[in-house]
C-alpha positions, 0 to 999 in steps of 0.5 A: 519536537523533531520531525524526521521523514523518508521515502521508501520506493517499491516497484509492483509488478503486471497483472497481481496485488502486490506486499510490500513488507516495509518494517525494516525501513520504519524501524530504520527512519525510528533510529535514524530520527533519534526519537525516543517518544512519539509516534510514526507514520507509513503513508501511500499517496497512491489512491490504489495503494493501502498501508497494513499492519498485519502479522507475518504469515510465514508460509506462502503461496507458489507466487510468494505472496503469505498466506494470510495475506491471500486471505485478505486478497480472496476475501476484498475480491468478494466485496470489490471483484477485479475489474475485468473489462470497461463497463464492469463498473461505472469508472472509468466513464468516458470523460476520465479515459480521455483524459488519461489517454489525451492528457496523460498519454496512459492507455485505456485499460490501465483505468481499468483499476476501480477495485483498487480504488475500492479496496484501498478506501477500504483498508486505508493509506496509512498506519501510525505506530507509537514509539517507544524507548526509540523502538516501535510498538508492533507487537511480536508478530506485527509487521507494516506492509504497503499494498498495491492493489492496482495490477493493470501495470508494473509501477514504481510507487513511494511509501512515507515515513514520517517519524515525529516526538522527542 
């Protein structure tokens, strides 16, 4: 079996959720591999990152995000509303503030981000696809997107790729 892996970086920008259509860069990792059979996987290792498989939307929003993806943000902000201000939710307490303020010299506010704790142990981090004839197996609208949830800050986030078969 052949195992072959990539990292993609994306940057999020302040202050919204942010997709990032990350099909090119799968199908990329699929023909660089060789691989003919198997599968691949796109993972987060952000805790307020989700990976997505949706269908393109086509049209947008004025701030460019699809449409069907606003959709899907309208309606994760009834389940897990944006956190606005401390005490919204129980996290951040004080003990995790002092730590990323002592610790990791954050600011307060940045962990002000609990709905997108939420939103993508909701959704998931990851999404593997089965490869064919060295192709993925999308369908004719699919496309894989990585989602930033988390807005409290612009960051420059790492998406993988693993691809793995024969």
């Amino acid at each position: 079996m052949t195992v072959h892996h990539v990292v993609v970086s994306v940057s999020s920008p302040l202050r919204k959720p942010t997709f990032h259509d990350v099909t090119a860069e799968a199908a990329a990792a699929v023909s660089a591999s060789g691989i003919r059979a198997g599968t691949v996987t796109v993972y987060s290792q952000h805790t307020t990152c989700s990976v997505i498989i949706q269908e393109a939307s086509h049209d947008r929003t004025f701030d460019g995000t699809e449409f069907l993806l606003q959709d899907m943000l309208d309606r994760l902000e009834m389940v897990a509303p944006t956190c606005r201000h401390e005490g919204q939710y129980m996290h951040p307490g004080p003990l995790h503030i002092a730590h990323a303020t002592g610790n990791l010299g954050e600011e307060a506010w940045w962990s002000l981000n609990t709905d997108a704790h939420i939103r993508s142990g909701l959704i998931g981090r990851s999404e593997t696809i089965p490869v064919n004839d060295g192709a993925m197996e999308l369908g004719e609208f699919g496309r894989i997107y990585f989602v930033d949830f988390d807005g409290t800050r612009p960051r420059d986030r790492t998406v993988h790729v693993t691809v793995m078969g024969e």
